[in-house]
SEGU-430724 format. One record per residue: residue in three letters; x, z, y of N, C-alpha, C, CB in turn. Coordinates in pm, whole numbers. Glycine has a CB too. Layout:
// SEGU-430724
+--------+--------+--------+--------+--------+--------+--------+--------+--------+--------+--------+--------+--------+
! residu !     nx !     nz !     ny !    cax !    caz !    cay !     cx !     cz !     cy !    cbx !    cbz !    cby !
+--------+--------+--------+--------+--------+--------+--------+--------+--------+--------+--------+--------+--------+
!    ALA !      X !      Z !      Y !      X !      Z !      Y !      X !      Z !      Y !      X !      Z !      Y !
...
+--------+--------+--------+--------+--------+--------+--------+--------+--------+--------+--------+--------+--------+
//
This chain:
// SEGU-430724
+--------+--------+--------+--------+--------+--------+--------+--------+--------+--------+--------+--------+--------+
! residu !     nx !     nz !     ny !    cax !    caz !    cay !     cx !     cz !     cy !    cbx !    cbz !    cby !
+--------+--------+--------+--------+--------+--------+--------+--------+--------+--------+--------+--------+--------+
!    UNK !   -144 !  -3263 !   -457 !    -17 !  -3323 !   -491 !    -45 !  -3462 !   -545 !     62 !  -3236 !   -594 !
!    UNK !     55 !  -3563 !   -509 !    -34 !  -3684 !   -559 !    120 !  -3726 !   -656 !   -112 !  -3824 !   -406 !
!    UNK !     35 !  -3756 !   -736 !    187 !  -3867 !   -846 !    155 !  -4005 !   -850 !    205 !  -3830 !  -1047 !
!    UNK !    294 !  -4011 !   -895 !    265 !  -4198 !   -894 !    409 !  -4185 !   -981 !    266 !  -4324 !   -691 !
!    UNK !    375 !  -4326 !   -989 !    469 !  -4420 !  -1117 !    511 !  -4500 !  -1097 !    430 !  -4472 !  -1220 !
!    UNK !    668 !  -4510 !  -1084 !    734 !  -4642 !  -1081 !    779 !  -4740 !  -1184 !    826 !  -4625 !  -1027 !
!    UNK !    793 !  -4830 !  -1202 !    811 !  -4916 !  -1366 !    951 !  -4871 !  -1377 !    795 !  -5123 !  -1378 !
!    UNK !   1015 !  -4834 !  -1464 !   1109 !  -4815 !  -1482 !   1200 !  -4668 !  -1453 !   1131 !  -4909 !  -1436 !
!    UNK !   1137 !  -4613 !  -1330 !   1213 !  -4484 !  -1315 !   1117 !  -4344 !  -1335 !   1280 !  -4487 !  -1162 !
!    UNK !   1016 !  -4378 !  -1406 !    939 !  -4234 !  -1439 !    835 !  -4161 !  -1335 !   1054 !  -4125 !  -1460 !
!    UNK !    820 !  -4077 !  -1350 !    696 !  -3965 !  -1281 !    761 !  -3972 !  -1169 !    665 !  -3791 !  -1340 !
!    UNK !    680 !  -3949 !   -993 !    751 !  -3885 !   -939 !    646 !  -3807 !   -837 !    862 !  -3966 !   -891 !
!    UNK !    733 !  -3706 !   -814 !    588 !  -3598 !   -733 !    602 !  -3590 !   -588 !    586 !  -3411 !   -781 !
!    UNK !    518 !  -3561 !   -489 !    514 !  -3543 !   -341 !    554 !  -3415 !   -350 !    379 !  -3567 !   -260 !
!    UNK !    695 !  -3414 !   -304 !    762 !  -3297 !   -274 !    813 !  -3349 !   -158 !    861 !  -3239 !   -376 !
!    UNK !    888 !  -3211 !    -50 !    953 !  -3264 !     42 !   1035 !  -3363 !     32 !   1002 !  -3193 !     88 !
!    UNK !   1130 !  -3373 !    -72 !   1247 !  -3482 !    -73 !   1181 !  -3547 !   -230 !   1448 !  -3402 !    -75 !
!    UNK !   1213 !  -3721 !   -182 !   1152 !  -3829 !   -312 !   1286 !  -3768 !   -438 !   1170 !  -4070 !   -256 !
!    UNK !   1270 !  -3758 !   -557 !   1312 !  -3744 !   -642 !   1226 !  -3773 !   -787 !   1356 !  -3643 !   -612 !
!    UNK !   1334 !  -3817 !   -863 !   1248 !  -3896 !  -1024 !   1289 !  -3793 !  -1119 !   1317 !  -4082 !  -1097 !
!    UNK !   1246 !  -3728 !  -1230 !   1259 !  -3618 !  -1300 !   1313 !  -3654 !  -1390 !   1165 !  -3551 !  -1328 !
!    UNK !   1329 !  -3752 !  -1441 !   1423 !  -3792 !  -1532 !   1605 !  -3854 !  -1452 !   1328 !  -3921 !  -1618 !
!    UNK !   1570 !  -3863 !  -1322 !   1729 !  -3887 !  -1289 !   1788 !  -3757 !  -1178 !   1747 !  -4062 !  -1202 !
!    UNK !   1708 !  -3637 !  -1193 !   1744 !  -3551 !  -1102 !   1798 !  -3404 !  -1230 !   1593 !  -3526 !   -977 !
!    UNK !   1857 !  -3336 !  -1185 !   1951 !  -3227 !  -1270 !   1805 !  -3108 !  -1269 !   2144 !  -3158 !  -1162 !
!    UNK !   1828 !  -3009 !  -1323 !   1732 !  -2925 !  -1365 !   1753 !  -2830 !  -1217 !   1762 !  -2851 !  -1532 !
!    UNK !   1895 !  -2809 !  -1210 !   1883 !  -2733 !  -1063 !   1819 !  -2800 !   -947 !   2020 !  -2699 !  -1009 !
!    UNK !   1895 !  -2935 !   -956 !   1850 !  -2983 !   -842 !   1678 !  -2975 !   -833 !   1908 !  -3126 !   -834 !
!    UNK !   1630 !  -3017 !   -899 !   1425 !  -3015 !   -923 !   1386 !  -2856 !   -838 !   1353 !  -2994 !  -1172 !
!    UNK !   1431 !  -2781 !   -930 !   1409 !  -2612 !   -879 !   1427 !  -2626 !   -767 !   1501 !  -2488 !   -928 !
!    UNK !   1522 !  -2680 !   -704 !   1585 !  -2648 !   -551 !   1463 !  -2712 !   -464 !   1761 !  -2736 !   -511 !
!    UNK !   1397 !  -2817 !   -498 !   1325 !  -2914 !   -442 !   1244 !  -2822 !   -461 !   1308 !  -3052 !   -485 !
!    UNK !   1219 !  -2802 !   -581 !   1026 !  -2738 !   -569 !   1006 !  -2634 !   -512 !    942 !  -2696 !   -701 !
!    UNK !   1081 !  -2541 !   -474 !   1115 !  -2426 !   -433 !   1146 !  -2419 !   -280 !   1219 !  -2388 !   -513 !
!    UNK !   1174 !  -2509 !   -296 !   1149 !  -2576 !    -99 !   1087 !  -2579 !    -58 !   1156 !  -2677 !    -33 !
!    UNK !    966 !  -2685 !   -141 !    881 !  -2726 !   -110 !    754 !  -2666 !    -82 !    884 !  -2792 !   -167 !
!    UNK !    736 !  -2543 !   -166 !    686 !  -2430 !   -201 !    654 !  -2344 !    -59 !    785 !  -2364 !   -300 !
!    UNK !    773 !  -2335 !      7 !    792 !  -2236 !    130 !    826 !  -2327 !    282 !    937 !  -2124 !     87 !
!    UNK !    840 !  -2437 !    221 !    786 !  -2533 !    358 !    661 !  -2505 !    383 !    786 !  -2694 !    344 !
!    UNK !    614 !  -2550 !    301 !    429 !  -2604 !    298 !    343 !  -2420 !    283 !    378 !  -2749 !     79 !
!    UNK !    416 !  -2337 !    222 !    335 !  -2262 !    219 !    415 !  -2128 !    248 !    260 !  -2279 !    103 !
!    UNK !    488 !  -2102 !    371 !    567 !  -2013 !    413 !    495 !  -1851 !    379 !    592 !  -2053 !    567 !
!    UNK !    604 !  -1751 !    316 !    568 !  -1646 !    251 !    488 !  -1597 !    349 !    670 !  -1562 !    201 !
!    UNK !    537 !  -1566 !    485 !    472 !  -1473 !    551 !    319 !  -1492 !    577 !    541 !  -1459 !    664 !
!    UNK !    273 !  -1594 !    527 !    119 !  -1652 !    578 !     39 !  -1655 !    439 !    123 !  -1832 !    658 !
!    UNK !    140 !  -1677 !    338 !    129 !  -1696 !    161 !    150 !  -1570 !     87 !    250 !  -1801 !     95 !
!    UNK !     78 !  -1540 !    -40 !    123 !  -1465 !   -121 !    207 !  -1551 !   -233 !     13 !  -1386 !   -167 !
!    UNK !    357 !  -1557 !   -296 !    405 !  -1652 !   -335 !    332 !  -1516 !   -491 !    589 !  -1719 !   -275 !
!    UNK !    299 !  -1597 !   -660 !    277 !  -1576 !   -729 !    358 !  -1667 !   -846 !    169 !  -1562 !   -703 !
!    UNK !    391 !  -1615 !   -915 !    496 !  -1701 !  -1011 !    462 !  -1679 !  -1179 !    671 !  -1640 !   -979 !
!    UNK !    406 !  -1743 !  -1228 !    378 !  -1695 !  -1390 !    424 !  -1802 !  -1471 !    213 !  -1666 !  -1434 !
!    UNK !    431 !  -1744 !  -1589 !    528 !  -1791 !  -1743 !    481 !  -1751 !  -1815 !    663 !  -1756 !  -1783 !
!    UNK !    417 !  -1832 !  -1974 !    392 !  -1803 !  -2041 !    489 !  -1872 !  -2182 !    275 !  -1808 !  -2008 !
!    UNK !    531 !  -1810 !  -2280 !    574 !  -1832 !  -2354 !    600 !  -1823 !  -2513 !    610 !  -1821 !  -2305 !
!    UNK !    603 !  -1878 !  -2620 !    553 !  -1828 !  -2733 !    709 !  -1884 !  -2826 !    376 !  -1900 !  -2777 !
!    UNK !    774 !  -1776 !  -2937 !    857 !  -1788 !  -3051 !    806 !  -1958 !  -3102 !    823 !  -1645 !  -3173 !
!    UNK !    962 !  -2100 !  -3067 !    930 !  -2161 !  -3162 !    800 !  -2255 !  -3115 !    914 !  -2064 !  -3270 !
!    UNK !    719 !  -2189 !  -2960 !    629 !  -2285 !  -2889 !    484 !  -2206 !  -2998 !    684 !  -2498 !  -2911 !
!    UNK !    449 !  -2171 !  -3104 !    347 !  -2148 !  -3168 !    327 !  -2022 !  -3228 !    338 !  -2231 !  -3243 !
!    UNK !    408 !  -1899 !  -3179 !    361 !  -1759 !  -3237 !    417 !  -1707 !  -3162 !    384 !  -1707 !  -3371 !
!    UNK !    398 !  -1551 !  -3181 !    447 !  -1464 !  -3091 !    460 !  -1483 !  -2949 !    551 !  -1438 !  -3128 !
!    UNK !    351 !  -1536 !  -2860 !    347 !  -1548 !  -2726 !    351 !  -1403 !  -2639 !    223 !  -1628 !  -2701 !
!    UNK !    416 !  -1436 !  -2511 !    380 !  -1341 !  -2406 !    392 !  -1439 !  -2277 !    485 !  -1200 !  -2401 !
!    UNK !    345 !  -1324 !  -2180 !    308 !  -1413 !  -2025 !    363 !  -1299 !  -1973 !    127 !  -1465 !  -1962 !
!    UNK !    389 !  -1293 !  -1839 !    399 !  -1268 !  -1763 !    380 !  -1317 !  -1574 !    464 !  -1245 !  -1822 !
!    UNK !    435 !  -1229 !  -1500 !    357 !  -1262 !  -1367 !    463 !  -1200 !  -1253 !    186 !  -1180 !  -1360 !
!    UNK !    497 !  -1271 !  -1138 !    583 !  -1188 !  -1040 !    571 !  -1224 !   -936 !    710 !  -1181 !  -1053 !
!    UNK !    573 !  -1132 !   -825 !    527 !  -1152 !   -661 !    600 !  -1090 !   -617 !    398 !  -1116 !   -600 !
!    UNK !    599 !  -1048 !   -458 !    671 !   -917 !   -406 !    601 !   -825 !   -394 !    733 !   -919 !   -292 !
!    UNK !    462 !   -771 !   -444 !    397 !   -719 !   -481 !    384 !   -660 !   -631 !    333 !   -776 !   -439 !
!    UNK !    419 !   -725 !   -712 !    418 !   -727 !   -874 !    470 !   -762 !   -979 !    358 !   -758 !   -909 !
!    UNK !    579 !   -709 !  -1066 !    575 !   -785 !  -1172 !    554 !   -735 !  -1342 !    688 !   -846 !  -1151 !
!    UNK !    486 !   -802 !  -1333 !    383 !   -795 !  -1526 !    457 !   -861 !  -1588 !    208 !   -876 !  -1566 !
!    UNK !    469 !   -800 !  -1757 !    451 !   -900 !  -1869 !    365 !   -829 !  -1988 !    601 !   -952 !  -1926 !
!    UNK !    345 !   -883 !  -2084 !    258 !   -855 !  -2158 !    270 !   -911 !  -2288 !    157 !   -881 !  -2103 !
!    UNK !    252 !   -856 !  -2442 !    241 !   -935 !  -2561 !    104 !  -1014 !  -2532 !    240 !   -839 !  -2703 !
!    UNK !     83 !  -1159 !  -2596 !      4 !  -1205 !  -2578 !   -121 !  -1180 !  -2732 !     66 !  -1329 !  -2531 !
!    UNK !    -25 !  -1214 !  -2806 !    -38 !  -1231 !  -2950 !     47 !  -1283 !  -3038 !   -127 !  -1290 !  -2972 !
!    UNK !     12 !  -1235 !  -3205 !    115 !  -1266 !  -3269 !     78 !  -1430 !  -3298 !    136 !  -1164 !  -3395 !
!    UNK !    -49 !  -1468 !  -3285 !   -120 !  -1630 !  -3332 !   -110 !  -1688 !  -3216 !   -291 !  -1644 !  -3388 !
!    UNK !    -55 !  -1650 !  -3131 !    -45 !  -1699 !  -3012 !     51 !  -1780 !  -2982 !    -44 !  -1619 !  -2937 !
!    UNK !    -25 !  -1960 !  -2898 !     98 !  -2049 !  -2853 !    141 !  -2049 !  -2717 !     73 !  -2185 !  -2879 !
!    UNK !    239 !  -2104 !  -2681 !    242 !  -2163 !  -2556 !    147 !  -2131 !  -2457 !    239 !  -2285 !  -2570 !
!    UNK !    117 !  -2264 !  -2455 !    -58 !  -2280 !  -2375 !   -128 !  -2147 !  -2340 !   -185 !  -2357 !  -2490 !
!    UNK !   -101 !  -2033 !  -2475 !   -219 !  -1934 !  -2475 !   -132 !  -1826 !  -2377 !   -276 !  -1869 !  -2653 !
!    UNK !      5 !  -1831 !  -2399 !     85 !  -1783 !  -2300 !     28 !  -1755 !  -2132 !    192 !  -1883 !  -2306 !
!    UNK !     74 !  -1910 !  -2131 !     28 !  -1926 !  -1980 !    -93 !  -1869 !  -1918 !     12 !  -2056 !  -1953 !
!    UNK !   -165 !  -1937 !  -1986 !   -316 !  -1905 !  -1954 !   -353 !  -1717 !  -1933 !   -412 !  -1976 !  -2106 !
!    UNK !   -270 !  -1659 !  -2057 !   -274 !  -1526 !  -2024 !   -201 !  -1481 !  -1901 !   -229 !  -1458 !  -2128 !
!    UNK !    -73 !  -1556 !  -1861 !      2 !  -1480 !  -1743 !   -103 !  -1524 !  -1639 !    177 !  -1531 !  -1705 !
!    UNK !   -163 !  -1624 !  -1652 !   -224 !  -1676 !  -1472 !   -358 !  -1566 !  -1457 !   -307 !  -1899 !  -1459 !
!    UNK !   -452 !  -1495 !  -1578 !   -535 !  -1394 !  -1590 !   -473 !  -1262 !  -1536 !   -573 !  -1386 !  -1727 !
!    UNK !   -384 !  -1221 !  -1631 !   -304 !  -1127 !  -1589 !   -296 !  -1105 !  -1419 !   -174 !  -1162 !  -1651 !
!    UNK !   -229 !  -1214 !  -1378 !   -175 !  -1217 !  -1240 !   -334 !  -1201 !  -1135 !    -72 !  -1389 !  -1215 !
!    UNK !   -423 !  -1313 !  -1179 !   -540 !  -1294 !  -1115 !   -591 !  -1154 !  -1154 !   -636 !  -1406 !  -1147 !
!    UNK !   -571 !  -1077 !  -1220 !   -652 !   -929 !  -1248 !   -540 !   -853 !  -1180 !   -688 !   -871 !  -1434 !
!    UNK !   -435 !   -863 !  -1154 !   -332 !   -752 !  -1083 !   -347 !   -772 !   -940 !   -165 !   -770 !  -1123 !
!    UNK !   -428 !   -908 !   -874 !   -420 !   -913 !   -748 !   -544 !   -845 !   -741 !   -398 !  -1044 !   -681 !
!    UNK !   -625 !   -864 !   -808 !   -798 !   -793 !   -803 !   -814 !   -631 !   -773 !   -878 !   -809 !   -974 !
!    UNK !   -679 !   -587 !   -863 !   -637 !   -429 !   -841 !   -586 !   -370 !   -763 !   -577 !   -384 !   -903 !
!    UNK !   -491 !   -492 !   -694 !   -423 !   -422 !   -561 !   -487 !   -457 !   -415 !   -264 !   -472 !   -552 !
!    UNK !   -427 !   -369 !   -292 !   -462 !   -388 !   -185 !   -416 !   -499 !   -111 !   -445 !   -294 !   -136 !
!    UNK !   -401 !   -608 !   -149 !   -357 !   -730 !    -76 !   -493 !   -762 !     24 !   -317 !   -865 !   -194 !
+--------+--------+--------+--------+--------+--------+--------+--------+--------+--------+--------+--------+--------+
//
């Protein structure tokens, strides 16, 4: 994925359609990335994998989770647990549930 920067209008990512993340709506982005997702990497050839990690407040009480059409996990992460530690647990998670199944 390549980014680049325009002076004045922010981040913008190689997705199918040009869009700036600061002048596009929250649906609209989803709609794009989610496109873009199954253009480039059509389910039937792809396993699509989707994880979230999340913590109370961004810095305690994290959990992750994980969802496919194969699977979906969540999990307490920890009570010292942030964000970051979230994620990182759902993308493990998800990599150990594909390890278990017959894909």
């Amino acid at each position: 994925m390549e980014l680049c920067y325009e002076p004045g209008h922010g981040g913008c990512l190689d997705l199918d359609w040009s869009v700036y993340k600061q002048h596009t709506s929250q649906n609209e982005l989803k709609y794009v990335a989610l496109s873009t997702i199954h253009n480039r990497y059509p389910s039937d050839n792809w396993l699509h994998v989707y994880t979230d990690g999340s913590a109370e407040n961004a810095i305690k009480n994290a959990g992750a989770g994980a969802y496919s059409n194969i699977f979906s996990i969540s999990y307490p992460v920890g009570k010292y647990c942030d964000n970051f530690d979230g994620e990182i647990a759902a993308i493990i998670y998800a990599i150990d549930e594909l390890r278990n199944s017959e894909v």
